[in-house]
DSSP file (Angstrom, degrees, kcal/mol; ACC not computed):
  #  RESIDUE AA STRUCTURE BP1 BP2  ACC     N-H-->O    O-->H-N    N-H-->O    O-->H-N    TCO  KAPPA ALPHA  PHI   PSI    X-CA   Y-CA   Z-CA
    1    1 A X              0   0    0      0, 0.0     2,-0.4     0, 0.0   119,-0.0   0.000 360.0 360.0 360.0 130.7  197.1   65.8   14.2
    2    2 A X        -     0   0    0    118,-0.0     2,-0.5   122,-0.0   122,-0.0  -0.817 360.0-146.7-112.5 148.9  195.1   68.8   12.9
    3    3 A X        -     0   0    0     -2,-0.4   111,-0.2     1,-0.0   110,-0.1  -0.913  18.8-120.3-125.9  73.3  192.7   69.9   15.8
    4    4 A X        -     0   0    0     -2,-0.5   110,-0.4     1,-0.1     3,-0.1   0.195  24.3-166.7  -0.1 141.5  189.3   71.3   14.4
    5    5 A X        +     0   0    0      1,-0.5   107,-0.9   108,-0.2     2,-0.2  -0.067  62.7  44.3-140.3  34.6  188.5   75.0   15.5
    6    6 A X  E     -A  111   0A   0    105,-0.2    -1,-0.5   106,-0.1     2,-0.4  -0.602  57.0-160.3 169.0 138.1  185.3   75.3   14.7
    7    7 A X  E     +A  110   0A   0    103,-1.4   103,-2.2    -2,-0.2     2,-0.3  -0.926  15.9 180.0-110.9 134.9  182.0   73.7   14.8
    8    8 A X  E     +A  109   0A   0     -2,-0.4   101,-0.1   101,-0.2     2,-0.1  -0.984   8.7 149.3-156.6 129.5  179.0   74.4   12.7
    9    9 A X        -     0   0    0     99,-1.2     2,-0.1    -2,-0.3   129,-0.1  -0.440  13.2-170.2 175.5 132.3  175.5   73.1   12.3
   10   10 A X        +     0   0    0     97,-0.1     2,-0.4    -2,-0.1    97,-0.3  -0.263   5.7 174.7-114.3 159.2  172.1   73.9   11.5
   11   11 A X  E     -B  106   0A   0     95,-3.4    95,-1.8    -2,-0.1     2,-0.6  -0.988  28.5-109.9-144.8 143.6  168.7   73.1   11.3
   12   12 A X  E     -B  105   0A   0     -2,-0.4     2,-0.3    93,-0.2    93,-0.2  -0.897  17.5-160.7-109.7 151.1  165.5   74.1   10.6
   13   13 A X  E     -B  104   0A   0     91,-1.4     2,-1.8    -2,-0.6    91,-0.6  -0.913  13.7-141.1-125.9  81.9  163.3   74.5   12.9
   14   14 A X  S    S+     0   0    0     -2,-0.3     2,-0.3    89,-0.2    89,-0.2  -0.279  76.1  90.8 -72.4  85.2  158.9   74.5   11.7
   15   15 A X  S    S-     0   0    0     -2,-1.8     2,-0.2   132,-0.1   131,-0.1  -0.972  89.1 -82.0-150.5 177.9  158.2   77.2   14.1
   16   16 A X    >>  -     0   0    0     -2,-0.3     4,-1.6   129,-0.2     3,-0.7  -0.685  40.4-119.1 -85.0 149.6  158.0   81.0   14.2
   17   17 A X  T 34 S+     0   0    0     86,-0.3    52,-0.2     1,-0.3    -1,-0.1   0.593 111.6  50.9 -91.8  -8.9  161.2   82.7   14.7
   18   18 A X  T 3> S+     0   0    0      2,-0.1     4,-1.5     3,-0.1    -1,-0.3   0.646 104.5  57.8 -85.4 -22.4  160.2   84.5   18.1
   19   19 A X  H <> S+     0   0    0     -3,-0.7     4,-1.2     2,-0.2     5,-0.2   0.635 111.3  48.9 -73.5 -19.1  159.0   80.9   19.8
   20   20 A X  H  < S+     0   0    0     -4,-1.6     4,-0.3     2,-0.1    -3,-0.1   0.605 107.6  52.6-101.7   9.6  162.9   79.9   18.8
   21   21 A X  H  > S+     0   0    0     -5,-0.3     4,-1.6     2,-0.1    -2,-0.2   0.877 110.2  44.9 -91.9 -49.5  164.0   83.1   20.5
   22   22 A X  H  X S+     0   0    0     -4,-1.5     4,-1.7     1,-0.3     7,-0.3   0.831 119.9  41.2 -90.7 -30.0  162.1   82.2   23.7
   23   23 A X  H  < S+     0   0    0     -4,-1.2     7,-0.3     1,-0.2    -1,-0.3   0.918 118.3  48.2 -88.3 -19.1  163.5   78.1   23.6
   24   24 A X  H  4 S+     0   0    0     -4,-0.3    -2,-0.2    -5,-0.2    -1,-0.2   0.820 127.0  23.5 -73.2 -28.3  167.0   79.2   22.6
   25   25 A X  H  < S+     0   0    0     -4,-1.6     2,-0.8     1,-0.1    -3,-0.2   0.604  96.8  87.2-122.5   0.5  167.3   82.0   25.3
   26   26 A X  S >X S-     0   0    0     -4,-1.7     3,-2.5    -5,-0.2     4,-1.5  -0.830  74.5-133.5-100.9 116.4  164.7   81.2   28.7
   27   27 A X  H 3> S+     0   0    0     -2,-0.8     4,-1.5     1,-0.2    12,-0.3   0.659 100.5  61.8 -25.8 -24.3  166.9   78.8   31.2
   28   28 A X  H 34 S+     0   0    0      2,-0.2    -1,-0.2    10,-0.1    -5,-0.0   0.798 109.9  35.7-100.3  -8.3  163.7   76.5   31.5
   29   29 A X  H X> S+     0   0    0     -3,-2.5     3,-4.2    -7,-0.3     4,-0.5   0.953 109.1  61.5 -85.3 -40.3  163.6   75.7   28.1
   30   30 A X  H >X>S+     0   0    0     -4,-1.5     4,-2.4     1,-0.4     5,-1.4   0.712 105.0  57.0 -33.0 -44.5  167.4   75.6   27.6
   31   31 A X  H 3<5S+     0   0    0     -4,-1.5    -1,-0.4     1,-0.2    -2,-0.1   0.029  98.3  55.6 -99.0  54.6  167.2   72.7   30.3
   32   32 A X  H <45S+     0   0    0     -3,-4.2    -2,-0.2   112,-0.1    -1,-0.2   0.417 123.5  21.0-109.8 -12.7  165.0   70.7   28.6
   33   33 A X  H <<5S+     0   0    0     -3,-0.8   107,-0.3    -4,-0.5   108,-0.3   0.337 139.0   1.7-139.8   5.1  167.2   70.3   25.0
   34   34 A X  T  <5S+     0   0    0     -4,-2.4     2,-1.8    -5,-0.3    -3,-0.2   0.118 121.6  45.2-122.1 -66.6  170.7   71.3   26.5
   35   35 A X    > < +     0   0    0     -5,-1.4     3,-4.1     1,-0.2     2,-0.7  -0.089  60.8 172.4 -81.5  59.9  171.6   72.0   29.9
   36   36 A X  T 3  S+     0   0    0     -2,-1.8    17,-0.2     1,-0.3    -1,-0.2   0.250  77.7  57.7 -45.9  -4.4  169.5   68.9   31.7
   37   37 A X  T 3  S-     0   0    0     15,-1.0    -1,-0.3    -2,-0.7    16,-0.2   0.026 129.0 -81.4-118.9   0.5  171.0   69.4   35.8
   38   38 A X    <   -     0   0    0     -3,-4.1    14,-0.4    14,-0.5    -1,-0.3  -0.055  43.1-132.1 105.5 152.8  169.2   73.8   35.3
   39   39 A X        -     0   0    0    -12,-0.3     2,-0.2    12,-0.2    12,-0.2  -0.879   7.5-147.8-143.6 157.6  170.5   76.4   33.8
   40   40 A X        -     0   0    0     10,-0.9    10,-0.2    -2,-0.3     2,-0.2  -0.167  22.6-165.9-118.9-138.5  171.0   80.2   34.9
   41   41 A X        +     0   0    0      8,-0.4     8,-0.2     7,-0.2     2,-0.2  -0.225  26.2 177.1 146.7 129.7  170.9   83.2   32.4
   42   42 A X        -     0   0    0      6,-0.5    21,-0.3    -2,-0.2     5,-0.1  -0.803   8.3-174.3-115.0  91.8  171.6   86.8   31.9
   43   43 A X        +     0   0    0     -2,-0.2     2,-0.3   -18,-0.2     3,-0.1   0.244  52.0  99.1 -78.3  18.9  171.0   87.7   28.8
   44   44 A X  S >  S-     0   0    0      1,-0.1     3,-1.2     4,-0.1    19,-0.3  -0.742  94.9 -77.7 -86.3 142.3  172.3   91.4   28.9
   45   45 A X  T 3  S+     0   0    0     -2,-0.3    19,-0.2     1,-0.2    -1,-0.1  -0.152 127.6  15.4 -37.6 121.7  176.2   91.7   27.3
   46   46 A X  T 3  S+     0   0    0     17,-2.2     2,-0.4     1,-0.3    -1,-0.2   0.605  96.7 146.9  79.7  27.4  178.6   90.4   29.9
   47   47 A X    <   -     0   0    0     -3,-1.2    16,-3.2    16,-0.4    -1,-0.3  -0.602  50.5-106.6 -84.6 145.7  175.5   89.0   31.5
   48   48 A X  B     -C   62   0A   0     -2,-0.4    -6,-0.5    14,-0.2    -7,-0.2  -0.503  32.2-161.3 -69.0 129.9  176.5   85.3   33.4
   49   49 A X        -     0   0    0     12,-2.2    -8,-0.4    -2,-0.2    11,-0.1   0.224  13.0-173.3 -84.0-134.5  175.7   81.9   32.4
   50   50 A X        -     0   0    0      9,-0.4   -10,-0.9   -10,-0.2    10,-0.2   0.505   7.2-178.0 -25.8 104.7  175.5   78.5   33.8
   51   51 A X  E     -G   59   0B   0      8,-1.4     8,-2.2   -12,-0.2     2,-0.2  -0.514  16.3-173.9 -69.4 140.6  174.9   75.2   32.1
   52   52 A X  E     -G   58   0B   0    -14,-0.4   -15,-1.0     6,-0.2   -14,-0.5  -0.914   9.4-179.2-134.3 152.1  174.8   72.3   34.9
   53   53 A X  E  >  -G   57   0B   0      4,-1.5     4,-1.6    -2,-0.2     3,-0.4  -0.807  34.0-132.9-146.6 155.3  174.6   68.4   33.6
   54   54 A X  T  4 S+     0   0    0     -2,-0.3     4,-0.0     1,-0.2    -1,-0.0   0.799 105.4  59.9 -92.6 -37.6  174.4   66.1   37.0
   55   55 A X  T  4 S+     0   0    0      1,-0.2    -1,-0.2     2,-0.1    -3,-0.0   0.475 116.5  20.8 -66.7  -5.7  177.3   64.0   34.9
   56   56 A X  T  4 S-     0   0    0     -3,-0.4     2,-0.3     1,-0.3    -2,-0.2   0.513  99.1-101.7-155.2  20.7  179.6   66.6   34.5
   57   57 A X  E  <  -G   53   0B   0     -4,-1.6    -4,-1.5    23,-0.1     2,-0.4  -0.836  48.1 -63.5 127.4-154.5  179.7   69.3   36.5
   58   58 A X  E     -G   52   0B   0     -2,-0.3    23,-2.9    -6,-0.2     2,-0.5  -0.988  46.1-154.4-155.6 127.6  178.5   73.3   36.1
   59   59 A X  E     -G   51   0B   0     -8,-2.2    -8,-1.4    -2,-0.4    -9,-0.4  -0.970   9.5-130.6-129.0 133.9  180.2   75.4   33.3
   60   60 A X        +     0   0    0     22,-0.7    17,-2.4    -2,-0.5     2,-0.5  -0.419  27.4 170.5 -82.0 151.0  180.6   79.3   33.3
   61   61 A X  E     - D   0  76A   0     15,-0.2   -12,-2.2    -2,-0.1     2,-0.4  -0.959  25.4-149.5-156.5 165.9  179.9   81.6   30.8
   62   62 A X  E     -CD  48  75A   0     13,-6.2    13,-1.8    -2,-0.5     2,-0.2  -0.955  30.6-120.2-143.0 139.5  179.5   85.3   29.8
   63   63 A X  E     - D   0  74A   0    -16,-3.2   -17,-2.2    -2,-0.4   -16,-0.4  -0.577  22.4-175.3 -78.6 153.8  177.1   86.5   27.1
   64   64 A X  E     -     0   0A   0      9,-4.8     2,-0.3     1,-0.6    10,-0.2   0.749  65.4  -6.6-115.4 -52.9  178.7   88.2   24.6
   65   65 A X  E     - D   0  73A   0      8,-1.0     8,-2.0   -20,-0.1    -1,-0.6  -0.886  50.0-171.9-146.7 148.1  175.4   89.6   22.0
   66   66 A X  E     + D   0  72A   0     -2,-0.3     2,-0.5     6,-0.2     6,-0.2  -0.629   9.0 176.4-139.0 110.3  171.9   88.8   22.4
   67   67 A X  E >>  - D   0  71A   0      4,-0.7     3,-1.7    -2,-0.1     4,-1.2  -0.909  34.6-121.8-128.2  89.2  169.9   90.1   19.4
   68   68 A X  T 34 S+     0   0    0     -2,-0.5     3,-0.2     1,-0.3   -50,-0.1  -0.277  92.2   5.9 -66.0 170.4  166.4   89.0   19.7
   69   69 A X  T 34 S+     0   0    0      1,-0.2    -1,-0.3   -52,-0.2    30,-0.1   0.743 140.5  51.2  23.3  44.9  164.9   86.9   16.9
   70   70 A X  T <4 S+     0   0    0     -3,-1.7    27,-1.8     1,-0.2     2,-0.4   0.267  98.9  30.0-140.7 -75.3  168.5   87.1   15.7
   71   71 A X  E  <  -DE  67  96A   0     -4,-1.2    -4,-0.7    25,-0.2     2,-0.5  -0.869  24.4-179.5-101.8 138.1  171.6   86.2   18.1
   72   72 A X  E     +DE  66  95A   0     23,-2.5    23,-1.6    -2,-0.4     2,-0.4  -0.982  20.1 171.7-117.3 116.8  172.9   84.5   20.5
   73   73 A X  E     +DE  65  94A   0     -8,-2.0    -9,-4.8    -2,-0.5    -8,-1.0  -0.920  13.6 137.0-132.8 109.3  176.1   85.2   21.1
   74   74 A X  E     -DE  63  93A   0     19,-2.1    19,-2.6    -2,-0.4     2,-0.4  -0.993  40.5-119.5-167.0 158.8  178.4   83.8   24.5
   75   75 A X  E     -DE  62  92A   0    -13,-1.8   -13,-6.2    -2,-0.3     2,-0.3  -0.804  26.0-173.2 -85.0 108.8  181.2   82.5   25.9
   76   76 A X  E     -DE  61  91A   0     15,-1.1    15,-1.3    -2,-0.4   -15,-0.2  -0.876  23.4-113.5-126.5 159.4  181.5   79.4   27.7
   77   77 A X        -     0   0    0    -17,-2.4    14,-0.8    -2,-0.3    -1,-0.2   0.586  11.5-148.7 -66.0-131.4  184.2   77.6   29.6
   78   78 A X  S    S+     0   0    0     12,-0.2     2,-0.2     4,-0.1    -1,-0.1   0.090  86.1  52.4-161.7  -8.2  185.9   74.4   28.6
   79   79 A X  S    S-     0   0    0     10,-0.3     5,-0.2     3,-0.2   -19,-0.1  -0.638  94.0-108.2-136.8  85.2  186.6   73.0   31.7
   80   80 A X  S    S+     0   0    0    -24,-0.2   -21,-0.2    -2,-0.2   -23,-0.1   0.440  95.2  14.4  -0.7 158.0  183.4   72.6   34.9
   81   81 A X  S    S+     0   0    0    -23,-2.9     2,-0.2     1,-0.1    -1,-0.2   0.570 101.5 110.0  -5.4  82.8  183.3   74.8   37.9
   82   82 A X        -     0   0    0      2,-0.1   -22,-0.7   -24,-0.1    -3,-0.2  -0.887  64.9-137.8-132.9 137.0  185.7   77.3   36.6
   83   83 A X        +     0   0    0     -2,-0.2    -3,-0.1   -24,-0.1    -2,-0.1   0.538  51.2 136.6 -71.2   4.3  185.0   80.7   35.6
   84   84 A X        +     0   0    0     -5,-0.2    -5,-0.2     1,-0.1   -24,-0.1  -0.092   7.8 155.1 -62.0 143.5  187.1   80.9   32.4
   85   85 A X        +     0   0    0      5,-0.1     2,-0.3     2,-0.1    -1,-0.1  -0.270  46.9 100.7-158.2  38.9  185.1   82.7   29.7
   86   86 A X  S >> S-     0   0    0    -10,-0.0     4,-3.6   -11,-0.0     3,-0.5  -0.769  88.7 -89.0-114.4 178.5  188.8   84.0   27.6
   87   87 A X  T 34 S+     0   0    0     -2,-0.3    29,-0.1     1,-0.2     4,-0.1  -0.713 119.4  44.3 -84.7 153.2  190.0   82.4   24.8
   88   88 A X  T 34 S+     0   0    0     -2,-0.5    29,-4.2     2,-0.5    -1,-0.2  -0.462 121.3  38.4 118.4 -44.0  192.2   79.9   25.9
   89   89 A X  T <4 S+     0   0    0     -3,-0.5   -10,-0.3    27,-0.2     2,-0.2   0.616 123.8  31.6 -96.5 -24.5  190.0   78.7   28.7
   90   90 A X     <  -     0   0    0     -4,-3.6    -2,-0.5   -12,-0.1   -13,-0.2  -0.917  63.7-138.9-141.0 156.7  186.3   79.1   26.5
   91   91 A X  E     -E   76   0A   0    -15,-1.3   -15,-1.1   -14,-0.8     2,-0.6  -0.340  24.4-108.1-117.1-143.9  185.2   78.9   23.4
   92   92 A X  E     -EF  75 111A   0     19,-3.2    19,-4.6   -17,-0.2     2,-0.2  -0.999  29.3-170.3-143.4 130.1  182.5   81.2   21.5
   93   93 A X  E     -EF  74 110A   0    -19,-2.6   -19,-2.1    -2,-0.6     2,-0.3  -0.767   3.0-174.6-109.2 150.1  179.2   79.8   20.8
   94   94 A X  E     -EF  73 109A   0     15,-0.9    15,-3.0    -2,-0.2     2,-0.4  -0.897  14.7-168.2-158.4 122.9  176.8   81.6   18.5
   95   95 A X  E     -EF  72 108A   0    -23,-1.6   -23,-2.5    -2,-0.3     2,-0.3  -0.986  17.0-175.3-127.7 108.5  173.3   80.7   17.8
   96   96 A X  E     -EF  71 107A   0     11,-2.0    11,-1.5    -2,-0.4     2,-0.2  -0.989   7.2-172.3-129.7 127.7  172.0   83.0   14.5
   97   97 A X  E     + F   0 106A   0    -27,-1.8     2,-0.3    -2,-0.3     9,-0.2  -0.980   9.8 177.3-121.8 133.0  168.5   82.6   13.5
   98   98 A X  E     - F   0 105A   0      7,-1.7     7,-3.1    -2,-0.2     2,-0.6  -0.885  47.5 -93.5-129.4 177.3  166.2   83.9   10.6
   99   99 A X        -     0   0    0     -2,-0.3     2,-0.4     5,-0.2     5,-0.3  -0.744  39.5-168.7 -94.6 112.0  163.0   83.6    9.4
  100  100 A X    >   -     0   0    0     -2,-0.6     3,-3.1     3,-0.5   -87,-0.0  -0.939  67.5 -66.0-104.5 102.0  163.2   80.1    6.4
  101  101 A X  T 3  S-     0   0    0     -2,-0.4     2,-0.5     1,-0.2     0, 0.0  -0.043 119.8 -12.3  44.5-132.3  159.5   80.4    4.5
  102  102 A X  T 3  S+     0   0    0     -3,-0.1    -1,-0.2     2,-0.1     2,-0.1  -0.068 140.2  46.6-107.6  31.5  156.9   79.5    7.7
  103  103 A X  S <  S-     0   0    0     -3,-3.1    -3,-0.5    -2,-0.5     2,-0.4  -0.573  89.7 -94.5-144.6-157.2  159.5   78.2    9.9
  104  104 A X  E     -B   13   0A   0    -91,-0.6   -91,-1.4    -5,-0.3     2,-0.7  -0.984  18.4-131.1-125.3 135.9  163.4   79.5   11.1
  105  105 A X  E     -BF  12  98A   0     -7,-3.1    -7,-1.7    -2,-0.4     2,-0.5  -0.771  24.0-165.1 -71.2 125.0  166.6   78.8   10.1
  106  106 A X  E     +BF  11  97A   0    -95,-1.8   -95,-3.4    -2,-0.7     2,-0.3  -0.921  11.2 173.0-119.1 125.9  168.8   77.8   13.0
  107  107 A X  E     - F   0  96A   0    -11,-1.5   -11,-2.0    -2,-0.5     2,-0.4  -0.990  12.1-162.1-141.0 140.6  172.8   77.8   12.6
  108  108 A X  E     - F   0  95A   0     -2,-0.3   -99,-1.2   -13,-0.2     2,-0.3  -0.882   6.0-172.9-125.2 144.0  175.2   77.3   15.4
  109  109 A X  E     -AF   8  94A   0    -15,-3.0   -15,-0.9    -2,-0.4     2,-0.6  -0.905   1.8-175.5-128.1 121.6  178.9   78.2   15.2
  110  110 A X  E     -AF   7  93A   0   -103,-2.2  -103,-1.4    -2,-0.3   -17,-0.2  -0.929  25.3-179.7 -95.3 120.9  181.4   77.0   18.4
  111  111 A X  E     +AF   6  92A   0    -19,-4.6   -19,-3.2    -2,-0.6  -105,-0.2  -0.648  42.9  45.3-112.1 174.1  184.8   78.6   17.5
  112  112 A X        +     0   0    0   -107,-0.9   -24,-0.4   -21,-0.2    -1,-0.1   0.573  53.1 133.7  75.7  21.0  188.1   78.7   19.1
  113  113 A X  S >  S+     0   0    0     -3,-0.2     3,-3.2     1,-0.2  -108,-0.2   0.980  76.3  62.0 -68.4 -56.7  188.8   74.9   20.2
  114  114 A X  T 3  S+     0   0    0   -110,-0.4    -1,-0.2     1,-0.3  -109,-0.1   0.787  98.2  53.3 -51.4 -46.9  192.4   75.3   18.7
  115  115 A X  T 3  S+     0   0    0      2,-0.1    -1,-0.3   -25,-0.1    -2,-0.2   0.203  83.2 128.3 -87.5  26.7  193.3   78.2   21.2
  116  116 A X    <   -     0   0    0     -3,-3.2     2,-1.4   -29,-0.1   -27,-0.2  -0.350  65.5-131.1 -43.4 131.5  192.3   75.8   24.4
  117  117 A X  S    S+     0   0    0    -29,-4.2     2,-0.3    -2,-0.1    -2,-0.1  -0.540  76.7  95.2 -93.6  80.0  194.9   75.7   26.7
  118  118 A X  S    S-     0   0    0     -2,-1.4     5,-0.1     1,-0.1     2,-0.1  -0.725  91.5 -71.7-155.3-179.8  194.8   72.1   26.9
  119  119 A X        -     0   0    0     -2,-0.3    -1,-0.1     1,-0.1    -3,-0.0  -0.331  49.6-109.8 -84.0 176.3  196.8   69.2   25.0
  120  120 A X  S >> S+     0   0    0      2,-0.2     4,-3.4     3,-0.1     3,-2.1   0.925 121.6  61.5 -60.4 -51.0  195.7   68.8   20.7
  121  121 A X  H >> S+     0   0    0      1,-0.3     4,-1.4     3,-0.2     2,-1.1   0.873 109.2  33.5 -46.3 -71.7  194.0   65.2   22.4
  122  122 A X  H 34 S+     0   0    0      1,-0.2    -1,-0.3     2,-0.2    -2,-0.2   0.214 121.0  52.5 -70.8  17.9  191.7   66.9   24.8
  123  123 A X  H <> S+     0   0    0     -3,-2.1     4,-4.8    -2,-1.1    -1,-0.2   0.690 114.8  38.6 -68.0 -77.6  191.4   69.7   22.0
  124  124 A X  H <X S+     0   0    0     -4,-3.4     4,-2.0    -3,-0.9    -2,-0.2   0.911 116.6  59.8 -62.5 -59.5  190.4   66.9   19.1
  125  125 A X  H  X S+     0   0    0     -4,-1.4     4,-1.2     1,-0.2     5,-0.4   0.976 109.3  43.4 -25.3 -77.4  188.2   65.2   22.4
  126  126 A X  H  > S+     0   0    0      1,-0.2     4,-1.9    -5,-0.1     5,-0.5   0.948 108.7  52.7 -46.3 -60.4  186.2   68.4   22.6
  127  127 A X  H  X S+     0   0    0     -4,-4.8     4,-2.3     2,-0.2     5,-0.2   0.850 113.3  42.9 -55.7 -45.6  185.7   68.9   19.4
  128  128 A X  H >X S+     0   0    0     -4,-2.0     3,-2.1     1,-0.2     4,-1.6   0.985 115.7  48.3 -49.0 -82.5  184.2   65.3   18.8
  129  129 A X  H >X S+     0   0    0     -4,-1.2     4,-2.8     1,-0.2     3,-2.2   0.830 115.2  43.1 -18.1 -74.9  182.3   65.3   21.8
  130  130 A X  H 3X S+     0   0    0     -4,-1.9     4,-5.9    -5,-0.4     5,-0.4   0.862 109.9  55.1 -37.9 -34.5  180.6   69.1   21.2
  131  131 A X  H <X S+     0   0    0     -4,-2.3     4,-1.5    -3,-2.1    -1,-0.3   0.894 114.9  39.3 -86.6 -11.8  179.9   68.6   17.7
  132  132 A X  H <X S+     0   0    0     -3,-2.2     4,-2.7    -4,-1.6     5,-0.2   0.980 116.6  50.3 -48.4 -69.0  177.9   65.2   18.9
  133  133 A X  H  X S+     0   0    0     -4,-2.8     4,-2.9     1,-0.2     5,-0.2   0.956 118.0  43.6 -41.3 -41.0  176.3   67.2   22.1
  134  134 A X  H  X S+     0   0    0     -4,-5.9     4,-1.9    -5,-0.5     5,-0.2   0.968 109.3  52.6 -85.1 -35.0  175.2   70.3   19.4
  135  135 A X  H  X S+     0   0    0     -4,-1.5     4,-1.6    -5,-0.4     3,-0.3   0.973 112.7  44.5 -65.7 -59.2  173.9   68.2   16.9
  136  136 A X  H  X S+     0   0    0     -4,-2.7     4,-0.7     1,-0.2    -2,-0.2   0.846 114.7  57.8 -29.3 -49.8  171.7   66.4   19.7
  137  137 A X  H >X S+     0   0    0     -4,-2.9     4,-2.0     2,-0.2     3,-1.1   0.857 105.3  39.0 -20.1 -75.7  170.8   69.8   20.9
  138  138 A X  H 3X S+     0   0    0     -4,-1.9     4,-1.0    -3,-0.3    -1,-0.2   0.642 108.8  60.5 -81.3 -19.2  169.6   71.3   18.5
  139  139 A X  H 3X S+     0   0    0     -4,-1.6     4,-0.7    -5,-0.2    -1,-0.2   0.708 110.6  49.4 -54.7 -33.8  167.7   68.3   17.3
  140  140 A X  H <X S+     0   0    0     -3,-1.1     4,-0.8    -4,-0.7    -2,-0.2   0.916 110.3  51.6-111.3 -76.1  166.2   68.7   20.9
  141  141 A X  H  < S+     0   0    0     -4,-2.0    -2,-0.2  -108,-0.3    -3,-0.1   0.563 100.8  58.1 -36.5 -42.4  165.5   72.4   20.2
  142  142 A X  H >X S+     0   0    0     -4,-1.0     4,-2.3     1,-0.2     3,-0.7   0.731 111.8  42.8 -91.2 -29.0  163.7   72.1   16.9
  143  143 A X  H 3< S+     0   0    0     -4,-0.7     4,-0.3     1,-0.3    -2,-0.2   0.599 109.0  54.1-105.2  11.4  161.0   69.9   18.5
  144  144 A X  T 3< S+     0   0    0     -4,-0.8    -1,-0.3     2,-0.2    -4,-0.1  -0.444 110.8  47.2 -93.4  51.5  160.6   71.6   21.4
  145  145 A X  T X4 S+     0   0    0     -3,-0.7     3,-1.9  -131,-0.1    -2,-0.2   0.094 107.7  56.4-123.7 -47.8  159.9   74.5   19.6
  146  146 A X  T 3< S+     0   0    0     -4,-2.3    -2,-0.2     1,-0.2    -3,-0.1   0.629 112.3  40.5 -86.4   5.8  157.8   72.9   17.5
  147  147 A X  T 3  S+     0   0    0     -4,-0.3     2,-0.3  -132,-0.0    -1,-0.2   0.030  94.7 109.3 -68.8  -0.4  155.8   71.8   20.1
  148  148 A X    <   +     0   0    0     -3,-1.9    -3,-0.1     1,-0.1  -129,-0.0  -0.596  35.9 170.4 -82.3 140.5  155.9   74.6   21.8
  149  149 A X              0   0    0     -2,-0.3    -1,-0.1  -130,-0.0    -3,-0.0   0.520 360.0 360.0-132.3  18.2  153.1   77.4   22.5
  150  150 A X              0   0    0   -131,-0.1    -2,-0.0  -128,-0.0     0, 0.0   0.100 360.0 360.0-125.0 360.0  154.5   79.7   25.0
């Protein structure tokens, strides 16, 4: 069974590229097009996360880069209410945006599934799952942005 280790996918997004810095990176938009049970945020390097969904729990994270109108860069766990944010335990998410003609380009990479400390199924599980959740996501993302005016 070959086990994915990275997920990638993009969108664009008919907005300006600082209204997709403010839904990608403030906790109240973030739970309206990901984290739906509230979200926390610190967006300085080594700054904390938390994603909550009322179906599965509250996953830790540590930001890695945050670049405005550029990066997102952070570490999230793999497993609910645990702090892991190393490789083994998290993987690395990255949200890089630029400016596409009168809109943004939006490109997600989640690396590092392979080095899970978990079996290849619940590897190959994640990977299915995520790349579902991020494709919704970001679907989520690009029309709340573009519906956005704050």
């Amino acid at each position: 069974m070959t086990v994915a280790d990275r997920i990638e996918r993009e969108v664009y997004v008919p907005a300006p590229i600082d209204r997709v810095w403010r839904v990608l990176t403030t906790p109240e938009h973030i739970r309206a097009w990901y984290a739906f049970g509230g979200c926390e945020l610190d967006l300085r390097p080594g700054g904390t996360l938390r994603f909550r969904w009322d179906e599965h729990g509250e996953f830790h994270g540590r930001v890695e880069k945050a670049v405005p109108d550029a990066l997102f860069r952070f570490r999230l766990a793999h497993e609910p209410d645990r702090p892991g944010t190393e490789a083994g335990t998290a993987t690395l998410v990255e949200f890089r945006i630029s400016p596409e003609g009168a809109g943004t380009r939006l490109r997600l990479t989640e690396s590092g599934i392979r080095a899970l400390e978990v079996s290849d199924e619940a590897k190959t599980q994640h990977a299915e799952y995520a790349t579902l959740a991020w494709t919704s996501a970001l679907e989520e993302l690009a029309a709340l942005a573009a519906a956005s005016h704050n």
